[in-house]
Structure formats: structure tokens, C-alpha cells
LUMKOL-870152 format. One record per residue (C-alpha): residue number from 1; x, y, z. Coordinates in steps of 0.5 Angstrom, whole numbers. Layout:
+-----+-------+-------+-------+
:   n :     x :     y :     z :
+-----+-------+-------+-------+
: NUM :     X :     Y :     Z :
...
+-----+-------+-------+-------+
END
This chain:
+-----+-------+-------+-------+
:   n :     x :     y :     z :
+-----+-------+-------+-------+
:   1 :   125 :   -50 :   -90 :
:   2 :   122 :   -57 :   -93 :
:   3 :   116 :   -59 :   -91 :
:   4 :   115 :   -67 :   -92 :
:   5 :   111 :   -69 :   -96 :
:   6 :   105 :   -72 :   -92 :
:   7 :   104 :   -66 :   -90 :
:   8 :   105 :   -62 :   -96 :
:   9 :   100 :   -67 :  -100 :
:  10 :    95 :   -66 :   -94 :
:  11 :    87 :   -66 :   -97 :
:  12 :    85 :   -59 :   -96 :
:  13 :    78 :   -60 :   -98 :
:  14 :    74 :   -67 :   -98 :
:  15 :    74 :   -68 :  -105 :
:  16 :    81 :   -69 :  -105 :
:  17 :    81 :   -75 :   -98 :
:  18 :    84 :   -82 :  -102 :
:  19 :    79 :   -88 :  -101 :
:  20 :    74 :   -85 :   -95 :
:  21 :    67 :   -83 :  -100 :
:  22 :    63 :   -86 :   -96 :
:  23 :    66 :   -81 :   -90 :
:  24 :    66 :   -75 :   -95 :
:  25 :    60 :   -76 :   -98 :
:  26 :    57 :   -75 :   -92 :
:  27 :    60 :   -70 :   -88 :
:  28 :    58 :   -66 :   -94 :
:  29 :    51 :   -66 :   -95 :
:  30 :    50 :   -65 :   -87 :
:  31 :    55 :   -59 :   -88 :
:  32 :    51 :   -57 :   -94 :
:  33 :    44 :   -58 :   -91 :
:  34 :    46 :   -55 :   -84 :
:  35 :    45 :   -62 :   -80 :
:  36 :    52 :   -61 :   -76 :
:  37 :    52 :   -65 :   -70 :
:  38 :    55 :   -63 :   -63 :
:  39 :    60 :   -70 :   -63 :
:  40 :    64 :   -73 :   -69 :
:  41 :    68 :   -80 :   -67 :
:  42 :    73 :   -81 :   -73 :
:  43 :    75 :   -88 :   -72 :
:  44 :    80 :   -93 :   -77 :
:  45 :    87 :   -95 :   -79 :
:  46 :    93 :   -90 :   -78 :
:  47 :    94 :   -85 :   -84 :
:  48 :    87 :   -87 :   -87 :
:  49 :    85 :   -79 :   -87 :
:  50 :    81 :   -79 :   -80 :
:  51 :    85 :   -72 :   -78 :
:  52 :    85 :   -69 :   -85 :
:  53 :    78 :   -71 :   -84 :
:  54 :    77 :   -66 :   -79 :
:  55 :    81 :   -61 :   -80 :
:  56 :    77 :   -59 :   -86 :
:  57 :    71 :   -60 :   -82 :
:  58 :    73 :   -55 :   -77 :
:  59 :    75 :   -51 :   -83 :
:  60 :    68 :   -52 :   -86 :
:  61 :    63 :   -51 :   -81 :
:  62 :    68 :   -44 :   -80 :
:  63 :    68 :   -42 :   -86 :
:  64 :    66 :   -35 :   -89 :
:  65 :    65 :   -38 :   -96 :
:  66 :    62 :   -45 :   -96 :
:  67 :    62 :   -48 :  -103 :
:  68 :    57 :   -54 :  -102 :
:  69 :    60 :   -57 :   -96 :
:  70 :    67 :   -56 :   -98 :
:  71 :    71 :   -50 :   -95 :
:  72 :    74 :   -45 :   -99 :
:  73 :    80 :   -45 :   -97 :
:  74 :    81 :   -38 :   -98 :
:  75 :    78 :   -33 :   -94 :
:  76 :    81 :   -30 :   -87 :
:  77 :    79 :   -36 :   -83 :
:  78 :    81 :   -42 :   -87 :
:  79 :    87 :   -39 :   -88 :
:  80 :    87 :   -38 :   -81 :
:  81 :    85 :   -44 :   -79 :
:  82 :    92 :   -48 :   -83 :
:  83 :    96 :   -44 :   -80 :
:  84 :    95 :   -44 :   -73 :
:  85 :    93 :   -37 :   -73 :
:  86 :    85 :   -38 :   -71 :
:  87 :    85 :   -40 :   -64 :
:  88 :    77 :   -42 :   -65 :
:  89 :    80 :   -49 :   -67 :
:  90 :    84 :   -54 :   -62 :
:  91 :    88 :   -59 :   -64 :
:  92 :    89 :   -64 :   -56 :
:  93 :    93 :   -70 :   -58 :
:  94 :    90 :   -75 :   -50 :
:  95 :    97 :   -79 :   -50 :
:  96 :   100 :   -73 :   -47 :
:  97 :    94 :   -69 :   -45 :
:  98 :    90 :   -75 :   -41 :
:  99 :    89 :   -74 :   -34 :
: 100 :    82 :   -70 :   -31 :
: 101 :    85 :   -64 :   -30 :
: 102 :    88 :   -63 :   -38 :
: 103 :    80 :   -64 :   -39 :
: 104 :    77 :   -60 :   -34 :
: 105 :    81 :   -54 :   -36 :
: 106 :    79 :   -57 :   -43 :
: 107 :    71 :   -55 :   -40 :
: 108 :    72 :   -50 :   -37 :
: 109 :    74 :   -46 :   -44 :
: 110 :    68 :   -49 :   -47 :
: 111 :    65 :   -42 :   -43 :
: 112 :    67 :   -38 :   -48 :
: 113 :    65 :   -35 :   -54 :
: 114 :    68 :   -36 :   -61 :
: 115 :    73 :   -30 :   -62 :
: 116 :    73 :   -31 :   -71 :
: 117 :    69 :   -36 :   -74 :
: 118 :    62 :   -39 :   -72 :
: 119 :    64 :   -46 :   -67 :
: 120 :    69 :   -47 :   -63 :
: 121 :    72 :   -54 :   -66 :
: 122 :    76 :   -58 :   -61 :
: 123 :    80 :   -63 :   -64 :
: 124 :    82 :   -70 :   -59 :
: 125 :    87 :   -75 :   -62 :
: 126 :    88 :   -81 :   -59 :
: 127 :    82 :   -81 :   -55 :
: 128 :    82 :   -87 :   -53 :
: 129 :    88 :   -85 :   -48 :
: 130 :    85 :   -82 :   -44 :
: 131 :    85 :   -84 :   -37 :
: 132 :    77 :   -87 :   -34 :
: 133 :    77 :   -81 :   -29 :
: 134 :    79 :   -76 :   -35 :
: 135 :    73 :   -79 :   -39 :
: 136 :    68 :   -79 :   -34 :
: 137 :    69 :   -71 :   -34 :
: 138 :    68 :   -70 :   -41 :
: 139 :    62 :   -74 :   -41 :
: 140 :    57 :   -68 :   -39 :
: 141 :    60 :   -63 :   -43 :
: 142 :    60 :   -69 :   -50 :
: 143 :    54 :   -69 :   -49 :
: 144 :    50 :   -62 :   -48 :
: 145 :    56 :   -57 :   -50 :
: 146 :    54 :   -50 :   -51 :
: 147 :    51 :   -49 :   -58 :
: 148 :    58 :   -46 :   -62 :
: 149 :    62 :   -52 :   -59 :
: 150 :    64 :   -58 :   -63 :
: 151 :    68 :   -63 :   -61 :
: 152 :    71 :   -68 :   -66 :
: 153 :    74 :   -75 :   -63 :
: 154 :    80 :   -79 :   -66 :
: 155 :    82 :   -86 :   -65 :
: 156 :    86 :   -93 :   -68 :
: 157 :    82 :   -96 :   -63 :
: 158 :    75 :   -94 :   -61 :
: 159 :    74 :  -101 :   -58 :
: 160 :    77 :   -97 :   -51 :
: 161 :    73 :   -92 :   -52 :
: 162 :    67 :   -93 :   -46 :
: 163 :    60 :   -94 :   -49 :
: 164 :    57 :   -88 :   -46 :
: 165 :    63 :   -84 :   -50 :
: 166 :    60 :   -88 :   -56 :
: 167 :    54 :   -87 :   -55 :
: 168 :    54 :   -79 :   -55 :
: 169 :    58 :   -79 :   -62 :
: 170 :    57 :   -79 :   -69 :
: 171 :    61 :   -85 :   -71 :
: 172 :    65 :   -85 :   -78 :
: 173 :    69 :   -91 :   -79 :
: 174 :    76 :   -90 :   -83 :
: 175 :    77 :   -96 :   -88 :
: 176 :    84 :   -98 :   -91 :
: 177 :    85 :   -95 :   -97 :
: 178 :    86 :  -100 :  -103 :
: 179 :    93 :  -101 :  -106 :
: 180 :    90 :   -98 :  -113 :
: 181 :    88 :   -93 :  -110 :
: 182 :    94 :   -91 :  -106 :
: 183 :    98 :   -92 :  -112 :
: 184 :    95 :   -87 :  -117 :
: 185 :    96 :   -81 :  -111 :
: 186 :   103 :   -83 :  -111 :
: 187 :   104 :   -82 :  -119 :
: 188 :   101 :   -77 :  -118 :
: 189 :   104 :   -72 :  -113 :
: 190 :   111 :   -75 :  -116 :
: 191 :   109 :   -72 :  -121 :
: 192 :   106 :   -65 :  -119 :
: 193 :   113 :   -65 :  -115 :
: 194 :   117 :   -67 :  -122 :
: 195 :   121 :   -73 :  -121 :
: 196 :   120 :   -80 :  -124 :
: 197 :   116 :   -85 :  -119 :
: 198 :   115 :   -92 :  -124 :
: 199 :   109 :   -94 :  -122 :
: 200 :   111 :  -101 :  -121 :
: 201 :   115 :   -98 :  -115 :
: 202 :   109 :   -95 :  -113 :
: 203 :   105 :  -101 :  -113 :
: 204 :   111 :  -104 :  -108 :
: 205 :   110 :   -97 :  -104 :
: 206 :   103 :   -98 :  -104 :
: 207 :   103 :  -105 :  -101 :
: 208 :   107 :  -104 :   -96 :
: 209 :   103 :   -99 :   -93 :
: 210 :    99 :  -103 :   -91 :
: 211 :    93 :   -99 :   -93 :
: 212 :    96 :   -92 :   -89 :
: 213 :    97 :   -87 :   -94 :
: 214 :   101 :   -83 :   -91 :
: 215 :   106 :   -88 :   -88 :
: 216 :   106 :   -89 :   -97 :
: 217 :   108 :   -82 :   -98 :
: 218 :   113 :   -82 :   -92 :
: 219 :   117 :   -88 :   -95 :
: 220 :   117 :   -84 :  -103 :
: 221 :   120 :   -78 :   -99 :
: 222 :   126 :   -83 :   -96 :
: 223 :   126 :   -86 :  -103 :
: 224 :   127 :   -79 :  -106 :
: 225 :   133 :   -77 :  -103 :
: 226 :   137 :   -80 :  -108 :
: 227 :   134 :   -76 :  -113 :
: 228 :   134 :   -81 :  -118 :
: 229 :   128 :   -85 :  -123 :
: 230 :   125 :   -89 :  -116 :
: 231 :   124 :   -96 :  -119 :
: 232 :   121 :  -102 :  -116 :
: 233 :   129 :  -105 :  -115 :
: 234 :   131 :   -98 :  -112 :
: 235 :   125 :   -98 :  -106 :
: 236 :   126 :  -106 :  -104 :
: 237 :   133 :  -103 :  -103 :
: 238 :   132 :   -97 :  -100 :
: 239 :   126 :  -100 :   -95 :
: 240 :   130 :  -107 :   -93 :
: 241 :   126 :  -111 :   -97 :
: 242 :   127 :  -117 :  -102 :
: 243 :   125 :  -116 :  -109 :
: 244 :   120 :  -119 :  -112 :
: 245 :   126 :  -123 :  -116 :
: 246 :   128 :  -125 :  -109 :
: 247 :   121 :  -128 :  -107 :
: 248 :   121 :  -132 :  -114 :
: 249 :   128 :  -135 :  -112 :
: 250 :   127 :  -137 :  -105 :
: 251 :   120 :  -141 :  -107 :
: 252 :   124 :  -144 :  -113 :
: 253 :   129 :  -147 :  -109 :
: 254 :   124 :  -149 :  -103 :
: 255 :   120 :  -153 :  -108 :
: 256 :   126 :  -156 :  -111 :
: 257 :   129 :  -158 :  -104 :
: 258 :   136 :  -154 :  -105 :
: 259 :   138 :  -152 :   -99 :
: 260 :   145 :  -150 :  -101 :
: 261 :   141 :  -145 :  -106 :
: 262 :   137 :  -143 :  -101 :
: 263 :   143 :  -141 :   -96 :
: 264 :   147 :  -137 :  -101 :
: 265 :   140 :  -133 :  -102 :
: 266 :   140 :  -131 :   -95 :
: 267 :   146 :  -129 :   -95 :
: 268 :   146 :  -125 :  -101 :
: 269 :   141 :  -121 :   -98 :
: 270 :   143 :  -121 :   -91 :
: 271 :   149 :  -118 :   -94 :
: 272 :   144 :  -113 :   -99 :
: 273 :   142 :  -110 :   -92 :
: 274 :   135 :  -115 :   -93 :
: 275 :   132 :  -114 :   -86 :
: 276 :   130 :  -122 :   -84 :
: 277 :   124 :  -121 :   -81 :
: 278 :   121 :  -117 :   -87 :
: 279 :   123 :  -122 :   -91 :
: 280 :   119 :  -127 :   -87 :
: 281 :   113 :  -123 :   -87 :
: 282 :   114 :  -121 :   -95 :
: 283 :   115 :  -129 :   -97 :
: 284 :   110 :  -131 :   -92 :
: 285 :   105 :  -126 :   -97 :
: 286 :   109 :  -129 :  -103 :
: 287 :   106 :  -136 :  -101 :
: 288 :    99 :  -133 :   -98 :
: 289 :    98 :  -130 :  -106 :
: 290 :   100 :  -138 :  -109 :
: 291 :    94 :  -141 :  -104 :
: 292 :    89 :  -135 :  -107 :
: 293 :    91 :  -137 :  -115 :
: 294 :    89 :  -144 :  -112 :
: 295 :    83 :  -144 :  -108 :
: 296 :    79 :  -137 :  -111 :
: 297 :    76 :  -138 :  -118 :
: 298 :    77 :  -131 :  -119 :
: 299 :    84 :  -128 :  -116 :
: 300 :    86 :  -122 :  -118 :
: 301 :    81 :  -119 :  -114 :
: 302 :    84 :  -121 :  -107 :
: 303 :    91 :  -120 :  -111 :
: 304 :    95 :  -113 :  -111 :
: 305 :   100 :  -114 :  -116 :
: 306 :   102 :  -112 :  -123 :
: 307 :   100 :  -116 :  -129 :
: 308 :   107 :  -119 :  -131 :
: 309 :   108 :  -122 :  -124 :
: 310 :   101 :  -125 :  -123 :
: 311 :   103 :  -129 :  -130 :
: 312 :   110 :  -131 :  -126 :
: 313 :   105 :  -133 :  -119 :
: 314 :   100 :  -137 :  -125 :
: 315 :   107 :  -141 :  -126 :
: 316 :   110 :  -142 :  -120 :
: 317 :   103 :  -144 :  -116 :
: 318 :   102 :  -150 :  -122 :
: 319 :   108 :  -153 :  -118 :
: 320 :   105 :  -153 :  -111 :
: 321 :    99 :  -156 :  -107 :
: 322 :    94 :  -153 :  -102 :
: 323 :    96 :  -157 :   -97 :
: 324 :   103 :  -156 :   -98 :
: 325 :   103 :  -149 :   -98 :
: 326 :    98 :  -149 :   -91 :
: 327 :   104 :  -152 :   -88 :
: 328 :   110 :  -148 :   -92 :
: 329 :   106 :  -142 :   -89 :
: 330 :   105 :  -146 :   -82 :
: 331 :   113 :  -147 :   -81 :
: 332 :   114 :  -139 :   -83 :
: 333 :   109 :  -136 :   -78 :
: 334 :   113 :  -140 :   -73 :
: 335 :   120 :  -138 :   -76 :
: 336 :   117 :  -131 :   -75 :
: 337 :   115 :  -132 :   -68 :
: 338 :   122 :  -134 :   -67 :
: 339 :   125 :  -128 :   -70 :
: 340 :   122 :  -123 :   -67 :
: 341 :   125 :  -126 :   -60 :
: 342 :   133 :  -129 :   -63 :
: 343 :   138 :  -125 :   -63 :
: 344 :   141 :  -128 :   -68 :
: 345 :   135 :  -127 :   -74 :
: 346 :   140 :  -130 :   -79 :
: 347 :   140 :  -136 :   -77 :
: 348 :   133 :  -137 :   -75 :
: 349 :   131 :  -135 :   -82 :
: 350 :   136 :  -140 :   -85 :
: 351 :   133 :  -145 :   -80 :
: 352 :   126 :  -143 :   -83 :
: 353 :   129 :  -144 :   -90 :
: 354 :   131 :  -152 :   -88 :
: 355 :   125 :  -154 :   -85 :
: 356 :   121 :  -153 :   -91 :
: 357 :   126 :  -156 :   -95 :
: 358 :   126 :  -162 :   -91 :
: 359 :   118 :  -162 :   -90 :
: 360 :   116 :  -168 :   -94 :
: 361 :   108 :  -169 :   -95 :
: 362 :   107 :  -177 :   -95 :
: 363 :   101 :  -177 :   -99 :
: 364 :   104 :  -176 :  -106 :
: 365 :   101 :  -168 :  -108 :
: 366 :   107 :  -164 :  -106 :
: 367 :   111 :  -165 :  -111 :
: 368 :   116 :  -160 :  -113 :
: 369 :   118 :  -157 :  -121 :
: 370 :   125 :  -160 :  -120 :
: 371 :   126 :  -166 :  -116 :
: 372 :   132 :  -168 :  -120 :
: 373 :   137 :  -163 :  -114 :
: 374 :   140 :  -167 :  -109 :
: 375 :   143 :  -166 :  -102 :
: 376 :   150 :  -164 :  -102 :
: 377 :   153 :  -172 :  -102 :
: 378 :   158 :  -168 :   -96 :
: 379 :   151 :  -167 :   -91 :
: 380 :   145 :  -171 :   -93 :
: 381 :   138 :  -168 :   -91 :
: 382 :   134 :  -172 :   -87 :
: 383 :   126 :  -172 :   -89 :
: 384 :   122 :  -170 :   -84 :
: 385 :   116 :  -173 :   -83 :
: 386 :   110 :  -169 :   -84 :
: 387 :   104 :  -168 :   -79 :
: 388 :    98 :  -173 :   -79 :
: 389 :    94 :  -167 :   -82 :
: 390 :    95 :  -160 :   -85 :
: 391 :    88 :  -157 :   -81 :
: 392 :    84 :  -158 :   -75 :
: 393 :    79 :  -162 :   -78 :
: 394 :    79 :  -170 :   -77 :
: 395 :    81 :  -173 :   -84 :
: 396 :    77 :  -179 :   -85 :
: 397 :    80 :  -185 :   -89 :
: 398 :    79 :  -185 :   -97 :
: 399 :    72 :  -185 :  -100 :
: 400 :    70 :  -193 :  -101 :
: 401 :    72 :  -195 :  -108 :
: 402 :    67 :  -196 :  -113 :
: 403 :    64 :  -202 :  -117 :
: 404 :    69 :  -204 :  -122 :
: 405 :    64 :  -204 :  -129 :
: 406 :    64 :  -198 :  -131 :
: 407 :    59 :  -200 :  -136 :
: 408 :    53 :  -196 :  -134 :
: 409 :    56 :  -189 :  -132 :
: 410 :    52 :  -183 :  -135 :
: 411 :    54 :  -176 :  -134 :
: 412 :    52 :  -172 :  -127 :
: 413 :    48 :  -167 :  -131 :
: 414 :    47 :  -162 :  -125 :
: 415 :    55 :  -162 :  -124 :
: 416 :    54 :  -155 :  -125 :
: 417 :    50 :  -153 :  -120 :
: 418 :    53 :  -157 :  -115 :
: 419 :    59 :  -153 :  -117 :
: 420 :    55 :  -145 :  -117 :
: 421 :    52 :  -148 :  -109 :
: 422 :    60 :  -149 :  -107 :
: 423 :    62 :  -142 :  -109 :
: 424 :    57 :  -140 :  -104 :
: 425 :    58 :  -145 :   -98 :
: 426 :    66 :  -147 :   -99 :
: 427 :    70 :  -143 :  -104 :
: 428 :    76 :  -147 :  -103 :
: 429 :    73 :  -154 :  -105 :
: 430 :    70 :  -150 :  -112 :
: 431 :    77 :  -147 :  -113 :
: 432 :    79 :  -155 :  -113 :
: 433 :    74 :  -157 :  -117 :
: 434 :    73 :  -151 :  -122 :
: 435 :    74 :  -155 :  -129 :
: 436 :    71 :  -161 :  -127 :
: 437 :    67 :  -167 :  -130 :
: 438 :    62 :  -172 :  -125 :
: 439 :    59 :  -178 :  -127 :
: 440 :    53 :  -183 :  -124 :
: 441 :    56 :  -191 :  -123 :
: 442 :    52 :  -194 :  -119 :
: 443 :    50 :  -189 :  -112 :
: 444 :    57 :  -186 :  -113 :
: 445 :    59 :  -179 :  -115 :
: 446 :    65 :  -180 :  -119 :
: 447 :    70 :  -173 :  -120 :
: 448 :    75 :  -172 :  -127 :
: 449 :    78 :  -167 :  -125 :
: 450 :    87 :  -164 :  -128 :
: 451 :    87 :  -162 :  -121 :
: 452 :    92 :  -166 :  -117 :
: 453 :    90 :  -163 :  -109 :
: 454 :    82 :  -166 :  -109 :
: 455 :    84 :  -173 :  -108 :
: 456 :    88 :  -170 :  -101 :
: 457 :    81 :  -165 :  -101 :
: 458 :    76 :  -170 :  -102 :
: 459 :    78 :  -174 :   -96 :
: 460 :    78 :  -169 :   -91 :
: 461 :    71 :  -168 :   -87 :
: 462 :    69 :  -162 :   -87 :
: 463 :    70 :  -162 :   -95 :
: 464 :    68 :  -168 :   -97 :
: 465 :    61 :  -167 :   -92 :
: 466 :    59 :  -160 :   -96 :
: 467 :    60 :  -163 :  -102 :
: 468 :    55 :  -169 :  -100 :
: 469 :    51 :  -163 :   -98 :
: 470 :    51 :  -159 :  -104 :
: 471 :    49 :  -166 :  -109 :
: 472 :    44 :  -167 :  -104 :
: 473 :    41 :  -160 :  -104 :
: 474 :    41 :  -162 :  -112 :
: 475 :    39 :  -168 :  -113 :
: 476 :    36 :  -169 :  -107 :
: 477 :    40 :  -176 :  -107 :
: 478 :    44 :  -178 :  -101 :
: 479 :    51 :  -180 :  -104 :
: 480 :    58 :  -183 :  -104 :
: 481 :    64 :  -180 :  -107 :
: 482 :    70 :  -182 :  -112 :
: 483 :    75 :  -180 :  -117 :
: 484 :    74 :  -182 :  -124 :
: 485 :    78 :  -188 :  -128 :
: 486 :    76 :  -188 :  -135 :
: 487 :    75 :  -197 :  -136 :
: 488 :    82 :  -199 :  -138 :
: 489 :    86 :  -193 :  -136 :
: 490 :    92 :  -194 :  -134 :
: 491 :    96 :  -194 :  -126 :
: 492 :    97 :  -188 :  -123 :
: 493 :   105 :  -187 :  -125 :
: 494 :   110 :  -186 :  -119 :
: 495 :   110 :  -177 :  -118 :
: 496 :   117 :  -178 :  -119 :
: 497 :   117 :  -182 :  -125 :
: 498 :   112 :  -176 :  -127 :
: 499 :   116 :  -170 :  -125 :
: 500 :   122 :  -173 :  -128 :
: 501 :   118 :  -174 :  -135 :
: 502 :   117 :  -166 :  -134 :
: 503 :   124 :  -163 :  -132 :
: 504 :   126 :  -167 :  -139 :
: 505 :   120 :  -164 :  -143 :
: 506 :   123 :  -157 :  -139 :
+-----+-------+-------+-------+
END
């Protein structure tokens, strides 16, 4: 009979559990040494290793050939143990077993001996199930159980769990496994099983995996069954997602106001079988990735994506703001809050899509790469006022223009300082500022800056007040804030006179 991939690639050594080095090790050198405790607690995400984790241990503490904490896998009793036939290791699942009496049986066979190996391993998946009367009964024996008994809990959710349950474990805590990593053991096994796995399409797995290596392995089994080379297009098909091409479009054709565009999308994707709330969630992501390359001096470390589409990120967020993709993100969520209870999810993701096209920011930063599309003369789009502010934060008034003559300015020559102390306190702001220049005029600080967002930055509160903090922690000097206008620079000219200039250039 076939055997789904999850459990065919299930680790049977410690060695071979993906992104848990900081469980393993551990484990092992207490196997190693001989310090085994009488309570394990394996907390963390679905599909991080938490049963593979025990049950290796049970096979660890009961084998006959221990090889430096890790079990052999090949005497009587590992083999024993893998198939089912070594009744000294049992398997509860407390969703279906968790009332007193299912514990009291439990206890009542902690009585006897082990029959083959050395422990007596009980392994209680979803421990938090267990009702208040079943834990209670459970308590005395996890606390002194006979010398040959083991007892390993599991749980997704250990803040259930009672602090006297808790305070009688060793506690090991799961933690999402990253993309990367999750992306080499799908290679990987697509290669021990003798099929083509692309490995852009394994980082797209990876990704929607969220973390959980076996969710990963069950979706490159589904992605399997037609038996061909799995690209990257193929597992966006196969899953109902969209396709990172899809992604880019959307976010052009909201940045250029193109309802008409956006809607023929939709529909395209509505008819490729694209699930619409995954499409709002993958899209709500796509913009979340945009905000990172603006505000993170170092990005590609909170980004999981290949090098051409971080390239193809890199140019779509140079025709965006912050504040603009706040909001963008903002009208999303609720978009898809509204999903999930519509029973027409089509329509409230075209409705979605409207609104953002028709959101406008009064304060002239979000501009769009194309503003030469229009509405469809048939219909014209009402522009919908934009809130008073993107954040919770009050917004002050502009900063105080500074005096005119610009004949005493001297370079701010501890800028860079004032920067370092930013990244620490107020990465976002040193994510605007990064690139910057500052002047003295007067008991003016004066920014030079490409950066189109600051001006809308520095008139927020919260920013403004943490860079008066970091100059003073510098400098020692309490001071004003401003843009810098080179003596006889010329007016600012209209952001629509500006992006028709670029779209000539294009």
C-alpha cells in the first residue's frame, strides 16, 4: 500500500528532525549521559517534530544498542517499537481520550512492569484536551511515577495546560521551522523518491507551510499526483493560490488606479479556481514584503523569496509609500474579515480591490508609476477621502519653517550616530532615513533626504519625538526639525507633473 509521504519521511533518529537543534541536542546529551527525567512536555506549532521527537525518545531510552543518544533502529525493540508490536510504548491522542476514567485506567497500568524494553513510555498527544477532573487524576502519578514509567506530553497550546501539569515536566518548546530549511528537505526527498521538484516550487511550498514541515510534505504529495516536472506555476494551480505573476499584477493595477484591469484579473483567477480568501491573505503578504524593503535597512532576512523576485519587490515598492501601503493593508484585512463570512467572496474581493483603487492620500506621498490611466469615462470613480491619519498616533502640525538664509549651514557631522542610535530604538524611521544627509542652521536640524515618505514621517509624533531624542542623546542639543532646500533650489513641482515626466521617460 502507498504510504503518504509524512509518514514515510518521518525522522527516525534525532539527527534527522529539521529546524529543532536546540530540542535534539539536548535530548541527546541527557540520553547520552543518563539524566532522563520521569515528565517531557513538547510544546510548539503543528508539524514541527513534537511526536517524531517522542517517539524516537521512547525508542532511545528502550533500545539495546544506543549509539550517542540516538537509537539504533535496528535491534528487536526499535523495530519493534516502529511497527506497533512493543506494547511498552503507548501512543493516547487526549481529544478522544479525555475524561477521569480514560486516566485512571491510564494509572492504573502504570503498575506494571515493562514487558521488553527497559521504560514503560506513555506518549499523550493533545494534552491540553484533557478535561480539569482527568488532569487532576493525572497529577500524583506525573509527579512520582514508578522508576521504569515515562510519560511524554504534546500540545499546540501549552497555555491550557494547569501550572501544577507544568511545573512537574521538562519543558522543550517547538519553533516554526524556517522556509529555507523546509525547502532543502523537500528537495531533497523529491529526490530520494525520484521526481523533479523545481526549487522555486519548493520555496512557494515551503512558504505556505507556514513553518510546519509536515503540512509541506502532505501539499508536495497532492502536488505529485500528476506525475510531472512540479514548478512553481503547477503548485499555485494545484493549491488555489495565485502565482506570484498574479501578485505583481494586482499591485500594478491598484497603484495605477485601474479598476477595469483589476476586475478582468479577478475574474481570471475566479475562473483558474483561485480560492479568494487565500488570494487576499497571499496579496495582504505581497504588500507586507513591499513595507519591509521600505522601512528595514536589511530586508532579506524578514523576506522568504527567491533572488528574481525580490528584484521584481525592489522595483515595484520604489512606486509606493509607507503610509500608503499601511492603508492598502488596513482595507485588505477588513476585506478579508468580510470574506470569511460573504457568501459571495467574489464580489467582496472585487469590492476590496475598488477600494483601494479609489483610496487617495491628501498629503501628496502616494503616488502611483502610471497616473496616466484613467477611469472608464462610462463610470467614473469617486475618490475617496483618506482618513485623518494612517496610525493611532496623534499627527502634529508641520515642523516650523527655518530661517530663510542658508548662508551659515554646516554639515551635521555626528548624522551617523544619530542614525546607528535609530536603528536601535525606531527601525523604521532609520529605514526612511537610511541614505541621508543633515545640516545645522541655526538651532534647526535640517534632513536631505531622496526618500519621498519622511516628510509624512517626520510630522507624526511618535517619529518626530524619537529623532529629537536620538540628536540629543548625541549632541546634547535640544532641537527643531526640517527638510533641507538647497539657497536658490527651485519649488517643489506637482506629483502629477513628476510621474507624467517618469511615464515619458518609461
Amino acid at each position: 500500500m502507498y504510504q503518504v509521504l509524512y509518514r514515510k519521511w518521518r525522522s527516525p533518529v534525532f539527527a534527522d528532525v529539521v529546524g529543532q537543534d536546540h530540542v535534539t541536542a539536548t535530548l541527546r546529551r541527557a540520553l547520552a549521559t543518563g539524566r532522563l527525567s520521569h515528565a517531557y512536555l513538547f510544546t510548539g506549532p503543528r508539524g514541527t517534530g513534537k511526536t517524531s521527537c517522542a517517539r524516537i525518545l521512547a525508542k532511545a531510552v528502550n533500545c539495546m544498542d544506543p549509539r550517542d543518544g540516538e537509537p539504533c533502529n535496528e535491534c528487536e525493540i526499535c523495530r519493534g517499537i516502529d511497527s506497533g508490536s512493543v506494547l511498552d510504548v503507548i501512543e493516547i491522542d487526549a481529544a478522544s481520550n479525555n475524561g477521569v476514567d480514560n486516566i485512571r485506567d491510564l494509572r492504573d497500568e502504570t503498575n506494571f512492569t515493562p514487558a521488553q524494553g527497559k521504560y514503560r513510555v506513555y506518549i499523550i498527544d493533545e494534552v491540553h484536551m484533557l478535561s480539569a477532573g482527568a488532569f487532576n487524576a493525572l497529577l500524583k502519578t506525573l509527579e512520582e511515577p514508578p522508576s521504569y514509567v515515562i510519560f511524554i506530553l504534546a500540545t499546540t497550546e501549552a497555555h491550557k495546560l494547569p501550572a501544577t501539569v507544568l511545573s512537574r515536566c521538562q519543558r522543550f518548546d517547538f519553533h516554526r521551522i524556517s522556509a529555507e530549511d523546509i525547502s532543502k528537505r523537500l528537495l531533497y526527498v523529491a529526490g530520494q523518491e525520484g521526481f523533479t521538484l523545481e526549487e522555486a516550487a519548493a520555496m512557494l511550498l515551503a512558504r505556505v507551510a507556514d513553518g510546519a514541515m509536515r503540512d509541506a510534505l502532505s501539499l508536495l504529495d497532492r502536488c505529485r499526483a500528476e506525475g510531472e516536472a512540479i514548478t512553481a506555476a503547477y503548485v499555485a494551480k494545484c493549491i488555489g493560490m495565485a502565482d506570484r505573476h498574479y501578485l505583481f499584477e494586482l499591485t500594478d493595477a491598484v497603484l495605477e488606479r485601474d479598476i477595469p484591469r483589476c476586475l478582468e484579473l479577478i475574474h481570471r483567477l475566479y475562473q483558474d479556481a483561485c480560492d479568494m480568501e487565500r488570494l487576499c491573505e497571499e496579496l495582504l503578504l505581497h504588500l507586507r514584503n513591499l513595507l519591509i524593503l521600505l522601512t528595514v535597512q536589511s530586508p532579506r532576512e524578514f523576506l522568504t523569496c527567491t533572488e528574481e523576485d525580490l528584484e521584481l519587490y525592489r522595483a515595484q515598492a520604489g512606486c509606493c509609500s509607507t503610509p500608503q501601503l499601511l492603508k492598502y493593508m488596513e482595507t485588505l484585512e477588513q476585506a478579508g474579515a468580510n470574506l470569511r463570512r460573504s457568501a459571495d467572496r467574489r464580489m467582496e474581493m472585487e469590492l476590496g480591490l475598488i477600494r483601494l483603487c479609489t483610496y487617495a492620500i491628501d498629503n501628496g506621498q502616494c503616488t502611483t508609476h502610471n497616473a496616466a490611466v484613467p477611469a472608464p469615462k462610462s463610470a467614473p470613480e469617486k475618490h475617496i477621502p483618506a482618513p485623518a491619519a494612517v496610525t493611532q498616533t496623534p499627527v502634529s502640525t508641520p515642523p516650523p519653517e527655518p530661517p530663510q538664509d542658508s548662508s551659515q549651514d554646516r554639515l551635521f557631522a555626528e548624522w551617523g550616530e544619530v542614525l546607528e542610535h535609530l536603528r536601535a530604538n525606531n527601525p523604521p524611521l532609520s529605514g526612511i532615513l537610511e541614505g541621508s544627509a543633515a545640516y545645522i542652521r541655526g538651532d534647526f536640524v535640517l534632513i536631505k533626504s531622496e526618500n519621498p515618505a519622511l516628510g509624512s514621517f517626520i510630522r507624526q509624533n511618535v517619529h518626530a519625538g524619537s529623532l529629537k531624542e536620538a540628536v540629543y542623546e548625541v549632541t546634547d542639543r535640544k532641537v527643531r526639525l526640517g527638510l533641507y532646500k538647497a539657497e536658490g533650489s527651485a519649488a517643489p513641482k506637482d506629483p502629477l507633473e513628476m510621474l507624467a515626466e517618469r511615464a515619458k521617460e518609461l
